[in-house]
C-alpha positions as CSV (number, residue, x, y, z in Angstrom):
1,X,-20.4,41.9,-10.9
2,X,-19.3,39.7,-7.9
3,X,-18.9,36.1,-8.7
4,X,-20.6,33.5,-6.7
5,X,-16.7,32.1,-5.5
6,X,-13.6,32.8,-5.4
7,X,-11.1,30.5,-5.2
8,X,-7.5,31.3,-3.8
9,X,-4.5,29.4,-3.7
10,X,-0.7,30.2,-2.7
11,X,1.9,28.3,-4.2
12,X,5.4,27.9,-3.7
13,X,7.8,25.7,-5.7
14,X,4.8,22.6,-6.8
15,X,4.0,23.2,-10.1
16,X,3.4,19.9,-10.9
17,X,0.7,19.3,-8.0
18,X,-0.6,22.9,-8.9
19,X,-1.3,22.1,-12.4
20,X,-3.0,18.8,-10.9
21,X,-5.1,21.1,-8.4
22,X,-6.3,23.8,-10.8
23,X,-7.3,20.7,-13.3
24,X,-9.7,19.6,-10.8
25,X,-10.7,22.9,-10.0
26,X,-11.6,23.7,-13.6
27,X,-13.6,20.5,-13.3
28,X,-15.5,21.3,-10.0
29,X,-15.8,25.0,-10.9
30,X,-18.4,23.4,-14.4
31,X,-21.7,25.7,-13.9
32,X,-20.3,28.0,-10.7
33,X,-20.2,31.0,-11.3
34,X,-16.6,31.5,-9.8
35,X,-13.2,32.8,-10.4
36,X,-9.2,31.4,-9.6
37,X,-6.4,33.6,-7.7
38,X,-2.7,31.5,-8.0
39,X,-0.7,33.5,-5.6
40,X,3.2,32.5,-6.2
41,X,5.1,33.4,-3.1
42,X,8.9,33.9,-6.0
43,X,8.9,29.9,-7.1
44,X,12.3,28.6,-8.7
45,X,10.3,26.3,-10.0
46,X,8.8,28.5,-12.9
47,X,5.7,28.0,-11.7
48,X,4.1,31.2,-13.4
49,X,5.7,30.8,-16.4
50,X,4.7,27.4,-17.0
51,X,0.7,27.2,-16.0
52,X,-0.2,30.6,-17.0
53,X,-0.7,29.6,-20.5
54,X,-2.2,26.1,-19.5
55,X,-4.8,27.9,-17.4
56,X,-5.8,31.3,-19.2
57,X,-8.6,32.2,-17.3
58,X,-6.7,31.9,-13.5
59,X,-5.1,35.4,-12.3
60,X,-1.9,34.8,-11.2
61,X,-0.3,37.1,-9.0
62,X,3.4,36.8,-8.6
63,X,5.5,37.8,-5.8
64,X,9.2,38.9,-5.6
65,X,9.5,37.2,-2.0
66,X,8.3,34.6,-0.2
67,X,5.8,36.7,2.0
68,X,4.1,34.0,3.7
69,X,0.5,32.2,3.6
70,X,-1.7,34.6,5.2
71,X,-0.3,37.5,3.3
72,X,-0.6,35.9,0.1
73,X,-3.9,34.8,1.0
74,X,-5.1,38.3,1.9
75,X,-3.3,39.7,-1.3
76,X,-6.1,37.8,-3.6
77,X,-8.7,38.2,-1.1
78,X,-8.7,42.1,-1.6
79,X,-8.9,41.4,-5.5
80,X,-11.6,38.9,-5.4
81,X,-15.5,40.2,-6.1
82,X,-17.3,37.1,-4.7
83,X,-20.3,35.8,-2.1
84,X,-17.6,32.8,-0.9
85,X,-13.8,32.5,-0.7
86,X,-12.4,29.0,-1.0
87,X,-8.7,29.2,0.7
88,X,-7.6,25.9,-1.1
89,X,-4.0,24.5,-1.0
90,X,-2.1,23.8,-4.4
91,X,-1.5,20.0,-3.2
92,X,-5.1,19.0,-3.5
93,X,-7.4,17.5,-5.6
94,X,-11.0,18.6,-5.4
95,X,-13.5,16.1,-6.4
96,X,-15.8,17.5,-9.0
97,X,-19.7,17.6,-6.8
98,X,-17.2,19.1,-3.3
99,X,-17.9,22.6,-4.6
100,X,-21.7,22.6,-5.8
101,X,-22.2,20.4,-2.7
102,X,-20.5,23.0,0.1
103,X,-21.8,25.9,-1.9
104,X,-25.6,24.6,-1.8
105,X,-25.6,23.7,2.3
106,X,-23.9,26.9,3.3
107,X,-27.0,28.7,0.9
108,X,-28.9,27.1,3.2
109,X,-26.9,27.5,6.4
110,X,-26.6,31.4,6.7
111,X,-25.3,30.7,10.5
112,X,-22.6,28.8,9.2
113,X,-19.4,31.1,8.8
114,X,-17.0,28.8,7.1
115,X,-16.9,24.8,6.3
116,X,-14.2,21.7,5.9
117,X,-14.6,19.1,4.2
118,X,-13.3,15.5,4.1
119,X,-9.7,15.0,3.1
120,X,-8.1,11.7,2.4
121,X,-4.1,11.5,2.0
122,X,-2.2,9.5,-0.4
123,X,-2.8,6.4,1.2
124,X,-6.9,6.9,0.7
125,X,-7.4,6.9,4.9
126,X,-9.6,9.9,6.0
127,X,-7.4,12.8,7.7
128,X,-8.1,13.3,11.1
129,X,-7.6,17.1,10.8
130,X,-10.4,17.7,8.5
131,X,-12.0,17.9,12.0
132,X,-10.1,19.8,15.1
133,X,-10.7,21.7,18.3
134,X,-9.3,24.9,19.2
135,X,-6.2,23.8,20.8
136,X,-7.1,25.1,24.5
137,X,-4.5,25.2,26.6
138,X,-6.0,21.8,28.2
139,X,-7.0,20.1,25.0
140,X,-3.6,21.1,23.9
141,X,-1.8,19.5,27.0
142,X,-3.9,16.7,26.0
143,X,-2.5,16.6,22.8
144,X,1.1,16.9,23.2
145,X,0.7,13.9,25.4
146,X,-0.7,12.0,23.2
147,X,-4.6,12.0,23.7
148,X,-5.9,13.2,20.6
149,X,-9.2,12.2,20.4
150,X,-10.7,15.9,21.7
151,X,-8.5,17.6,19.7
152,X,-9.6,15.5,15.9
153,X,-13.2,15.7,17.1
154,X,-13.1,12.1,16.9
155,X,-16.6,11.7,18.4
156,X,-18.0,13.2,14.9
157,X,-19.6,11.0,11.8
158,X,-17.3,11.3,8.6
159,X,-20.5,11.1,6.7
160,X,-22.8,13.5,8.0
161,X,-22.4,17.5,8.7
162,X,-21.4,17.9,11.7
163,X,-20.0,21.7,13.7
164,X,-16.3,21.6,14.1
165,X,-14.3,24.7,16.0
166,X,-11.3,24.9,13.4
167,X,-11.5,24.5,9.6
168,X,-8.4,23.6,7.8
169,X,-6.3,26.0,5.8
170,X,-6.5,23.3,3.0
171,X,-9.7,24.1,2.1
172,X,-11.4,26.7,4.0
173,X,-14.6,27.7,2.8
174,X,-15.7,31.3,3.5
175,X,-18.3,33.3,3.5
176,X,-17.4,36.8,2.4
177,X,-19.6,38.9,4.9
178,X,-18.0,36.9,7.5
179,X,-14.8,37.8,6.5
180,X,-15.7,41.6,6.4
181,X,-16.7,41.1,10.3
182,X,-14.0,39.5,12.0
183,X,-11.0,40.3,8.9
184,X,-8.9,38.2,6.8
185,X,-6.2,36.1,7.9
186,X,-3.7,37.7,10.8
187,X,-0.2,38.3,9.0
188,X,1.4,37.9,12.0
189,X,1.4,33.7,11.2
190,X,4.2,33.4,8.6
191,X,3.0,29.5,7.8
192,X,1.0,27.4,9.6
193,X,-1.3,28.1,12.9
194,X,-3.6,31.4,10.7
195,X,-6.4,28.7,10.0
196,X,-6.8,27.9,13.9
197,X,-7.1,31.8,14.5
198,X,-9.3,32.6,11.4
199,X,-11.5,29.8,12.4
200,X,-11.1,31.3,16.4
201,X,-12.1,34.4,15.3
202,X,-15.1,33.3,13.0
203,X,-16.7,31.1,16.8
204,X,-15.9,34.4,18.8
205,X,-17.9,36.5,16.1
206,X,-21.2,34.1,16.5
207,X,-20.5,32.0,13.2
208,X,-20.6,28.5,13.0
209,X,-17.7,26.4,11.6
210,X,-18.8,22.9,9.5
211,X,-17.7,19.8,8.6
212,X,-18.7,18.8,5.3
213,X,-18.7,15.4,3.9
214,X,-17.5,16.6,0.3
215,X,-13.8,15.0,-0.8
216,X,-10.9,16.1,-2.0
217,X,-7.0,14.5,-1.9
218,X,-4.5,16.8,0.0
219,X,-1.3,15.0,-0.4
220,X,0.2,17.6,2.6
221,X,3.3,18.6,1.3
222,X,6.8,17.0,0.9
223,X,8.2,15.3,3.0
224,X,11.8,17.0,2.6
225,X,9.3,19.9,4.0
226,X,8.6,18.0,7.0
227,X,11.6,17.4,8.2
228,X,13.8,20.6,7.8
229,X,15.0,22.7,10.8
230,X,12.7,25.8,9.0
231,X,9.7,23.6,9.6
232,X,10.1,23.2,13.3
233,X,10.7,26.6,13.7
234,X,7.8,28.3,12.0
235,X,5.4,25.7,13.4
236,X,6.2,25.9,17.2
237,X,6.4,29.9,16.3
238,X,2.6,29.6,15.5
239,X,1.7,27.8,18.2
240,X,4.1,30.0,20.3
241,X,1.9,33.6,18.7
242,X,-1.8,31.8,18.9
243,X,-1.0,31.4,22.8
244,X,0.2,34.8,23.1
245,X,-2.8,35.9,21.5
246,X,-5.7,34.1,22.7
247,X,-4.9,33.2,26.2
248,X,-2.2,35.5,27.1
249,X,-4.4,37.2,29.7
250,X,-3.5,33.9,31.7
251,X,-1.5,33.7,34.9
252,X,1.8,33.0,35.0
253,X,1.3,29.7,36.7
254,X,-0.7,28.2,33.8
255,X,0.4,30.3,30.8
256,X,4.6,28.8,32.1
257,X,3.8,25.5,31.8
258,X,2.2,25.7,28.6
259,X,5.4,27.4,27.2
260,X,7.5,25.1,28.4
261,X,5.6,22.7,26.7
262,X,5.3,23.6,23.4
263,X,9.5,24.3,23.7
264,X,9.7,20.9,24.9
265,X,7.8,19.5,21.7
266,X,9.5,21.6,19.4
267,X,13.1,20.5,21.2
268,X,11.6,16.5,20.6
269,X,11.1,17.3,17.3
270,X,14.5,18.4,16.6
271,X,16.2,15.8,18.5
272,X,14.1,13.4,16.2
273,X,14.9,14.7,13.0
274,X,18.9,15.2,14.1
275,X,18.7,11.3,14.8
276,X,17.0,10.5,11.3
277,X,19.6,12.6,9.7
278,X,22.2,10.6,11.3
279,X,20.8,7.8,10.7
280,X,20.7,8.3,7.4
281,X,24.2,9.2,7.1
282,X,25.5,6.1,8.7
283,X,23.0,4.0,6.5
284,X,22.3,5.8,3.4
285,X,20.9,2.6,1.8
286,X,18.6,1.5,4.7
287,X,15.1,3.1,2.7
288,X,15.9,0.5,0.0
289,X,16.3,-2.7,2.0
């Protein structure tokens, strides 16, 4: 019998945020009808070993290689029986009314395709990609410049429900018979960029995409994450395959540019990160003054 949700999240070396997330999912799952996919992408960590006796009821499905996000994601989506899929990252918190509170409007939304909601980072300050744009080759010019204000939707309330064009891969609330239309996430995106297309995809098909004001905590990864080499290179390769993909029917004269840009930004980057590193190595202690 197909549950009401079914929750999915790929991990990868947090167990200790993990454990923290499917706590808080246990709690916001109280009277749903639902069900929880861990997909371990081959964690050192012993993630598997350790949780799968702390959380009995979750199916964990564990990988011999790290095969990406959207793979994993798809791997549990296939196995799932459910009216919505929650794509929900393992370093969140969900706060206990998010889920009966998304599930209830998109009951009563059937237009709506998929929904965000409101995420708040360690600090407690409101993310600004719990709403975004499709990054068009303008508003992503704009962005790389600095203008960001088109691209985070800024001229949206945080507390009222409001259409957005991308949903983040944090928590992406779906709606299974959406999914069957437009299919699951493109494996093609190794990490990073799949939640832009998915959510692409779901506008092209003549769903909506909302913004929810239901919380949760996404405490958006490590920072030793952030700034490694690997990083850099599989985020400008997503933005690099979403071009290709969605606007490479463009003329040479714009789609160059565009390019160049996002080699330019990805050449930034590593010039910044070279100069922290050495930074670091000439003053080791500077963090603790």
């Amino acid at each position: 019998m197909a549950k009401k949700i079914s929750i999915v999240i790929v991990s990868y070396n947090v167990w200790k945020l993990l454990d923290e997330c499917l706590q808080s999912v246990e709690r916001a799952l109280e009277g749903i009808d639902g069900e929880v996919f861990v997909v371990d992408n081959a964690s050192t960590d012993g993630t598997v070993e350790r949780l799968r006796g702390l959380h009995p009821q979750v199916h964990f499905i564990a990988n011999e290689d790290n095969v990406g996000f959207a793979r994993a994601n798809n791997q549990a989506i296939r196995q799932s029986q459910s009216e919505y899929v929650l794509l929900l990252n393992p370093d969140t918190v969900v706060y206990e009314p998010t889920l009966k509170g998304c599930l209830n409007f998109m009951d009563h939304h059937p237009e709506a395709g998929g929904a965000g909601v409101r995420m708040y980072d360690r600090n407690g300050d409101a993310a600004p990609e719990s709403r975004r744009a499709i990054p068009t080759p303008w508003v992503a010019m704009l962005k790389m410049m600095g203008f960001t204000r088109r691209y985070y939707m800024s001229h949206l309330s945080w507390d009222e429900p409001g259409q957005i064009e991308v949903i983040s891969g944090a928590f992406c609330l779906l709606r299974r018979k959406a999914l069957d239309q437009v299919g699951l996430l493109d494996e093609d995106f190794f990490m990073y960029g799949e939640d832009i297309d998915l959510s692409y995809r779901l506008l092209k098909g003549g769903w909506q995409n909302w913004y929810l004001p239901y919380d949760i905590i996404h405490y958006k990864g490590e920072s030793t994450v952030k700034t490694s080499f690997r990083y850099v290179h599989v985020f400008y390769q997503a933005m690099l395959i979403f071009f290709r993909k969605h606007y490479g029917h463009l003329s040479g004269l714009l789609a160059v540019p565009i390019k160049m840009a996002i080699y330019f930004s990805a050449f930034i980057a590593l010039l910044r990160m070279v100069a922290d590193k050495f930074s670091n190595f000439i003053n080791p202690h500077k963090d603790q003054q």
